[in-house]
C-alpha positions in Angstrom: -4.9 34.5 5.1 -2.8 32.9 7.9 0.7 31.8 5.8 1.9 28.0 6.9 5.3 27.8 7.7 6.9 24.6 5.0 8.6 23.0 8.4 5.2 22.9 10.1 2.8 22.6 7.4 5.0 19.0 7.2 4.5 18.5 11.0 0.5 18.8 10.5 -0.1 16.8 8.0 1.0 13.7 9.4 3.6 12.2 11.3 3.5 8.9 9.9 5.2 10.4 6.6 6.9 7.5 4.7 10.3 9.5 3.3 12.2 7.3 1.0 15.8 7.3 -0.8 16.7 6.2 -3.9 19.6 4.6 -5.7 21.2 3.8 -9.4 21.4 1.3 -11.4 21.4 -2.8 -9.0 23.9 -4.1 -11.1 26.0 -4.4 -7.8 23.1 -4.7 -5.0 22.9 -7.8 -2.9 20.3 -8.0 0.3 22.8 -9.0 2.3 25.3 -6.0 1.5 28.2 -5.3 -0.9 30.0 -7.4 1.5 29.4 -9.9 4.2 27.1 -8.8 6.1 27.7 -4.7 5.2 25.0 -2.8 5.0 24.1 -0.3 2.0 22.8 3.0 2.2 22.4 5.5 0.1 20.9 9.0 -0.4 20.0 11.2 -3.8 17.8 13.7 -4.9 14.6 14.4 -3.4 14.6 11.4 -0.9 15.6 12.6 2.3 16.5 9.8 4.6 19.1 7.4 4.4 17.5 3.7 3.1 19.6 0.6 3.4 18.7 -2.3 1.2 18.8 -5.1 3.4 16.3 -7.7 4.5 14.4 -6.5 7.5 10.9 -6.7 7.7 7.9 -5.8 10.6 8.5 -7.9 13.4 5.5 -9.8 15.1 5.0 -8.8 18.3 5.7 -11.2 21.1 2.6 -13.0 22.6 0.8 -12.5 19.9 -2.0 -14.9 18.5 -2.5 -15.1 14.9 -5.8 -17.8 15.4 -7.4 -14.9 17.2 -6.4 -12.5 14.6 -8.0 -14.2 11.6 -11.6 -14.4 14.2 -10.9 -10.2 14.3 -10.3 -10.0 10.8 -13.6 -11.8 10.3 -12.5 -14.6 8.5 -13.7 -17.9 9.3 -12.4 -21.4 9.7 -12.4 -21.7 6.0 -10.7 -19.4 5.0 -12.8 -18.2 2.4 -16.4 -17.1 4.6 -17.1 -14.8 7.0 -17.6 -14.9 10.6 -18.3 -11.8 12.5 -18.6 -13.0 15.7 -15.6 -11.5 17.3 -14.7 -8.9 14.2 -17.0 -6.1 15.2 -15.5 -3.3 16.8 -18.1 -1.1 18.5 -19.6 0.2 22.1 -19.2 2.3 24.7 -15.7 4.6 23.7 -14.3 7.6 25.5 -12.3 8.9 22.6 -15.5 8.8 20.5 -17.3 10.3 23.2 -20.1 7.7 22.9 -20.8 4.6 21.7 -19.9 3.5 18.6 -22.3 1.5 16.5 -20.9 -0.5 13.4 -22.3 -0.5 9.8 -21.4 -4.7 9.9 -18.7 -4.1 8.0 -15.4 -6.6 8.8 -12.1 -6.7 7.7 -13.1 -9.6 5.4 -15.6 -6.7 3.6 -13.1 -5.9 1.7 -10.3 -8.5 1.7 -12.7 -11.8 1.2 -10.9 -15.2 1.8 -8.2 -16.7 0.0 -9.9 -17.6 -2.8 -9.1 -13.6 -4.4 -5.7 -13.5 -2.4 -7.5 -11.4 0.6 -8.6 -9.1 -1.6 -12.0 -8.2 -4.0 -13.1 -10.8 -6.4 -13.7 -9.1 -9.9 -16.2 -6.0 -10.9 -18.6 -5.4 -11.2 -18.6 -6.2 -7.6 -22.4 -6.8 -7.5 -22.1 -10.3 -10.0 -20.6 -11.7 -6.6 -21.5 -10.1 -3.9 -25.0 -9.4 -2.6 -27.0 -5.8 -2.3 -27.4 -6.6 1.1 -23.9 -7.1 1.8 -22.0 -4.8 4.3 -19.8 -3.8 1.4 -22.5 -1.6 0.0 -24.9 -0.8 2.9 -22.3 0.9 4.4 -20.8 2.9 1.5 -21.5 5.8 3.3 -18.7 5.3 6.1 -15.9 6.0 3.0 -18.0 7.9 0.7 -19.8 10.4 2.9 -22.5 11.4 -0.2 -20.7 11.2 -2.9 -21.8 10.3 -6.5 -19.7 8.3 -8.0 -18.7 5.9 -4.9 -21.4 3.6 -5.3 -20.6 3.5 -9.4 -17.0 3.3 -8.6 -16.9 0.6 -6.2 -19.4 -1.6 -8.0 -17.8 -1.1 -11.6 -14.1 -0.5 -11.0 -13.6 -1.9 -7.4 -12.4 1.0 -6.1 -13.0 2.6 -2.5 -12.7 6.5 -1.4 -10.3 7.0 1.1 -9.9 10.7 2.7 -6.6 9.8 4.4 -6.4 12.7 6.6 -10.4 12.5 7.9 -9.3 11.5 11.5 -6.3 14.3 11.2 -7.8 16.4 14.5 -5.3 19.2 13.7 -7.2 19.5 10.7 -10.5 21.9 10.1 -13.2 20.5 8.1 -12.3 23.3 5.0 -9.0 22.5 5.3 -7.9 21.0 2.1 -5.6 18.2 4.0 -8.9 16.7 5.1 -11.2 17.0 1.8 -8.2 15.7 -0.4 -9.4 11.9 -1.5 -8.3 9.1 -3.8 -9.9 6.3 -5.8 -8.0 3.0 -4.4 -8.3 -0.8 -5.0 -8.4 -2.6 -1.6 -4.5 -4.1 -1.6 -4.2 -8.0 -1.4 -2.8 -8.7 1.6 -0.8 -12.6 0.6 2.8 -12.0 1.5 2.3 -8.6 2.9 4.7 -9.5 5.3 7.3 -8.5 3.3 5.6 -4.7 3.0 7.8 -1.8 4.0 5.2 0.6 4.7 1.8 -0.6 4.1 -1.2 0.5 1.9 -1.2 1.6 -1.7 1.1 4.4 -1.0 3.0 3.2 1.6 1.6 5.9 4.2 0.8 3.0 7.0 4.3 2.9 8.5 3.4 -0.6 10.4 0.7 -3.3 10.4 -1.1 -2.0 13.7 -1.5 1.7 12.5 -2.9 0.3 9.2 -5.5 -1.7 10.6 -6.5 0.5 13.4 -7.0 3.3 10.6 -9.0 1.1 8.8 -11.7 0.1 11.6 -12.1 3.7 12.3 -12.8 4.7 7.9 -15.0 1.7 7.0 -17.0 0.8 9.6 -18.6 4.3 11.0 -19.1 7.2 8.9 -18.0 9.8 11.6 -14.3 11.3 11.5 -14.3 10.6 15.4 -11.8 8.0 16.3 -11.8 5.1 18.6 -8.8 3.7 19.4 -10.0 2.4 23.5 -11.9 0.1 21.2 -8.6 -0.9 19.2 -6.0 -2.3 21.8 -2.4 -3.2 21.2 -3.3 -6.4 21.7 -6.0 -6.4 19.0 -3.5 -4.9 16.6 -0.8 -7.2 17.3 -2.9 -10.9 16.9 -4.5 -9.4 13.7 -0.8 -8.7 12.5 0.7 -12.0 13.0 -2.5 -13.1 10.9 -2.0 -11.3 8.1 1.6 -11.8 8.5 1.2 -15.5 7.9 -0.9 -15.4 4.7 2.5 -16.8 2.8 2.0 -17.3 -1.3 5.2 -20.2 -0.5 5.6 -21.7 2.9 9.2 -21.6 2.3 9.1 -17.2 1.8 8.6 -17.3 5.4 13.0 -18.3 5.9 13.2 -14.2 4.8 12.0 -13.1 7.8 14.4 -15.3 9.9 18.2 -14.7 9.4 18.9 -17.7 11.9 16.7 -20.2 9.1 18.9 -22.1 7.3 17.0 -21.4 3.9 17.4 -17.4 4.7 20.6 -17.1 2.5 19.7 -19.4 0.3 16.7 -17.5 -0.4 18.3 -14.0 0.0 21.9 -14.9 -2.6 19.4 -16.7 -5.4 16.3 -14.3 -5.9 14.7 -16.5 -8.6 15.0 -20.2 -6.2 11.1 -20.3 -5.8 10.2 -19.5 -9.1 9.9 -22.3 -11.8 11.2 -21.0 -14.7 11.2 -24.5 -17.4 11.2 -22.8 -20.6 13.6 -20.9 -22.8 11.0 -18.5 -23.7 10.8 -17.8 -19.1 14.3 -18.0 -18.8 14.7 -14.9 -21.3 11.9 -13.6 -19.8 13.7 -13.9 -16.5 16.8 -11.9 -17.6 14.4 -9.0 -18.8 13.3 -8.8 -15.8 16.5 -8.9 -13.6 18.0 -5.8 -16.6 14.5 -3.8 -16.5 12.7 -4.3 -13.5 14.7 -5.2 -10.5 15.8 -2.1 -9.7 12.4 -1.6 -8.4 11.0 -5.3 -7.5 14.6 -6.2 -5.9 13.6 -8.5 -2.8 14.6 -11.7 -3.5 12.2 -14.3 -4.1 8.9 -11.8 -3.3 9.6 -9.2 -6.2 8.6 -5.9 -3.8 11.4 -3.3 -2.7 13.8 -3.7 -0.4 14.8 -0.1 0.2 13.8 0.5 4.1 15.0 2.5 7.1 15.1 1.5 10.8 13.3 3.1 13.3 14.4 5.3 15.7 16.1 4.2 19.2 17.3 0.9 19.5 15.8 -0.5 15.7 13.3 -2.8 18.3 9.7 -1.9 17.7 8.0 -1.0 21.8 4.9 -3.4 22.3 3.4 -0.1 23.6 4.0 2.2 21.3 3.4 0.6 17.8 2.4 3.9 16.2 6.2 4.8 15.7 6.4 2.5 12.8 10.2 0.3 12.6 10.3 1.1 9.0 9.3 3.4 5.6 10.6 2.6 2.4 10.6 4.0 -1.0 7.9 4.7 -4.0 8.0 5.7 -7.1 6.0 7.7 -9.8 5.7 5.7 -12.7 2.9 8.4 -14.0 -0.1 5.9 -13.4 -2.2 8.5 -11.5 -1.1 11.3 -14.5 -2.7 9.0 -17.1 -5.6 8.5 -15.0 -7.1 5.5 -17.1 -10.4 5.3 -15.8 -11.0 9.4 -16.1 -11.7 9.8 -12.5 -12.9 13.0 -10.4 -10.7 14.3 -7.9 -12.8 17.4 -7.1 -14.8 18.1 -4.0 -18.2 17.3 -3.4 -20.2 20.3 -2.1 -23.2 18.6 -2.1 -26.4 19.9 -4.2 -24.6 18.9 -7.3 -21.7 21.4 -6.9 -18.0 20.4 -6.8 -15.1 22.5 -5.9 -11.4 21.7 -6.9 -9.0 20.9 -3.9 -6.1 23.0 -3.8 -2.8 21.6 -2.0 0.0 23.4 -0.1 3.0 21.0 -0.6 6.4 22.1 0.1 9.5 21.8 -2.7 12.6 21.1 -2.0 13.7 24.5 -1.9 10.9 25.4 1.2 9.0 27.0 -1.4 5.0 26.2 -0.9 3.4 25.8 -3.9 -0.7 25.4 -4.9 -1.2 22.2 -6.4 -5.0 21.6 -7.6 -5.5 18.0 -7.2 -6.6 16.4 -11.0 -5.5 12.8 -10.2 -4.2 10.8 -7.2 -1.5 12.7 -5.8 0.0 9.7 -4.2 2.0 9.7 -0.8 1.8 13.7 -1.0 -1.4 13.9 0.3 0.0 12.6 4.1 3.6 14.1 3.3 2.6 17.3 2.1 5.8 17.2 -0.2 5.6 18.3 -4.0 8.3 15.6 -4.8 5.7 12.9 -3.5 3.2 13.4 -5.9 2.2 10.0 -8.0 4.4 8.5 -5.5 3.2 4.8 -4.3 4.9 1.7 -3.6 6.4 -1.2 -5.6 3.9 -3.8 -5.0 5.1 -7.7 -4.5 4.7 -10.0 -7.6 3.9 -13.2 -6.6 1.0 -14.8 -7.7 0.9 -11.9 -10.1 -1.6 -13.7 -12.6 -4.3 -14.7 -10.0 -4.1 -11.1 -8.8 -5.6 -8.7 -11.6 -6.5 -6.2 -12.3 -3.5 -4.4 -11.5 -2.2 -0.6 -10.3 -3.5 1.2 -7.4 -6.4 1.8 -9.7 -7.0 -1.2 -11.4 -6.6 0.6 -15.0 -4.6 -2.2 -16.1 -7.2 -5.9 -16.9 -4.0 -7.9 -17.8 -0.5 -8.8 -17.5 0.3 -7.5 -21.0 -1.3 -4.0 -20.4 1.1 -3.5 -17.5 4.0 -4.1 -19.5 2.4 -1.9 -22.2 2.5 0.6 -19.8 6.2 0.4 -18.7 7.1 0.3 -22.2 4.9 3.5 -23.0 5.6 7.4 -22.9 3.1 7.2 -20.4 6.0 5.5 -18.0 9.1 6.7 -19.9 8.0 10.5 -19.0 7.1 9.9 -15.8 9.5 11.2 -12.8 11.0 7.6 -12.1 10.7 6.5 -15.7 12.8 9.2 -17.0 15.7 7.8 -14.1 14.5 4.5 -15.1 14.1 4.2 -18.9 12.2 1.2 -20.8 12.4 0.2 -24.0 11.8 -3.2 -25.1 11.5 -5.0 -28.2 9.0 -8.1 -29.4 10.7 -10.4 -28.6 11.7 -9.1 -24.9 8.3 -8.0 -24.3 6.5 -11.4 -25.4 9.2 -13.4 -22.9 8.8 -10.9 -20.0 5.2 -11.2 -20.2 5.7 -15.3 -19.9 8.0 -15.2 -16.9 5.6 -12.7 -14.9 2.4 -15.6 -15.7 4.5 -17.6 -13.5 5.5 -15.7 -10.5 
């Protein structure tokens, strides 16, 4: 057997790798810096780059047209229909060394209208959505014969994703390539204030997420595309999705020169309208318990990112070298896989095979790791350290948005405090650096503040 150096086992599995730092306790953080103006950075433990915590999101690209961005997405007039007029993406490609025919599925297949916050409306899918819909005629672009996709999508709402499929240093045995996950389809309102995009932060900017999505759902080849994805494509449906706001007035956070940006940025709670005594402890819970994670202001995601190499502006040309990657966590979700779901592969003919992993430790040391549950952000980093490892998710609008987690194992607002306030979360690898423990009283009030985020 050929041995895989760590250093280029990392390489391989994908350059889009979203590292992350970490720091303590954010008694003293502030977006705009210990100081005026200073930036913070900091670097512990297993995180290996240097994060600043500082407001600075992905930039929409100049020229580009958000209008014809929602048409791509598929997403009519209304905001709530679909229209697939211009949201097809097939023909004649050179990279796919033919022509690519689409399964009719849009962006809108799986983010449909406002109405569920760009996202899926409730399981089982099937109560609201027709047989004949995209969504299930083309099943077979993200699960590729396997038996429980059709269950899992119509009963939990949740999609197979092989994140490495269109990996072409990867061999179809390779392990890299079969490794999978079970994965709500995100909500994308106020994705704009993402750093790093997806579940598990592994798309590194807006264009590199979408393109990778219009080559998984809508074919069921691992042949990519991307003459039939242009810049231009990826930069209108961008500024799109980047204006899907849950508060006009979040928008200021992206604009240091708005005069509501510090405003916004020095009081994190300004938009939210706390009225009772029971929100206002709620409020305090959360600023003690969980703002070390959900610290940007007014949105409630992470604001650990880094800049990009060069000059920190993103090349209209070169998208794929994402501006930022920020930090996740393991907050042993995946470990207490709710839902009991199979991570082995299929073989086909009823046989199924476990997937062994090669990830690196900190030490260089490769170690076997047989995938029982989502392994996170280690299945593009290849890093032990990165298993469970996803990103803090933004909180607004938090009770339109259930169910909740990567996998939907939590129906309520209540079982997702249960779970931070659990073993399940106080063993886990963040919750031991981030401990919960909260009474009945502080539970019952954080659990009324978070209803009206």
């Amino acid at each position: 057997m050929k041995t895989t150096s760590p250093l280029s086992l990392i390489l391989a599995v994908g350059l889009g790798a979203s590292l992350a730092a970490c720091s303590g306790s954010r008694d003293d953080l502030s977006p705009l810096g210990a100081a005026e103006g200073e930036i913070r950075a900091t670097n512990t433990g297993s995180y290996n780059l240097h994060l600043e915590e500082t407001l600075r999101f992905n930039p929409v690209q100049p020229g580009a047209d958000p209008a014809r961005g929602r048409a791509l997405f598929g997403l009519a007039a209304d905001s709530d229909t679909e229209d697939k007029s211009q949201a097809l993406f097939e023909g004649p490609s050179v990279a796919f060394g033919g022509t690519v025919v689409s399964n009719q599925r849009t962006c809108f297949t799986c983010h449909r209208g406002l109405v569920v916050e760009l996202g899926l409306p409730a399981a089982p899918l099937s109560a609201s959505i027709d047989a004949g819909d995209a969504l299930f005629t083309g099943i077979q672009a993200d699960a590729q014969g396997d038996p429980d996709a059709l269950g899992n999508l119509d009963e939990l709402a949740l999609i197979k994703y092989r994140p490495n499929r269109f990996n072409p240093q990867r061999g179809e045995d390779d392990p890299f390539r079969r490794v999978f996950f079970w994965r709500k389809s995100t909500r994308l309102i106020n994705v704009a204030f993402g750093i790093g995009f997806l579940n598990d932060a592994r798309g590194r900017t807006m264009f590199e997420t979408d393109r990778g999505a219009v080559f998984s759902h809508t074919q069921s080849s691992d042949r990519r595309f991307d003459d039939l994805f242009s810049v231009q494509d990826g930069n209108d449906l961008e500024a799109f999705q980047f204006s899907q706001l849950s508060d006009p007035r979040l928008a200021a956070l992206r604009d240091p020169s708005d005069p509501m940006f510090r405003v916004l940025a020095r009081d994190p709670f300004y938009t939210v309208p706390v009225a009772t005594r029971a929100q206002e402890r709620g409020k305090r819970v959360f600023e003690k318990y969980c703002m070390t994670c959900h610290n940007v202001p007014n949105v409630f995601s992470n604001l650990s990112n880094i800049e990009p190499l060069g000059n920190g502006e993103t090349d209209v040309q070169n998208p794929v070298f994402g501006p930022s990657v920020g930090r996740t966590f393991n907050v042993g979700v995946s470990e207490r896989n709710r839902h009991g779901l199979r991570f082995t592969h299929h073989a086909g003919g009823g046989r199924f095979e476990p997937i062994v992993l090669p990830l690196v430790d900190e030490d260089g040391a490769v170690v076997p790791f047989e995938v029982t549950m989502d392994v996170g952000l280690a299945a593009t980093t290849g890093r032990l350290q990165d298993v469970g490892r996803f990103k803090v998710p933004q909180l607004r609008r938090l009770a339109r948005n259930a169910p909740y987690f990567h996998d939907n194992s939590a129906m309520t607002i209540e079982e997702v405090v249960d779970h931070f306030n659990s073993d399940f979360y106080n063993r886990s690898r963040d919750g031991r650096r981030f401990p919960i423990r909260l009474d009945h009283r502080q539970r019952a009030d954080l659990i009324e503040f978070l209803r009206i985020l």
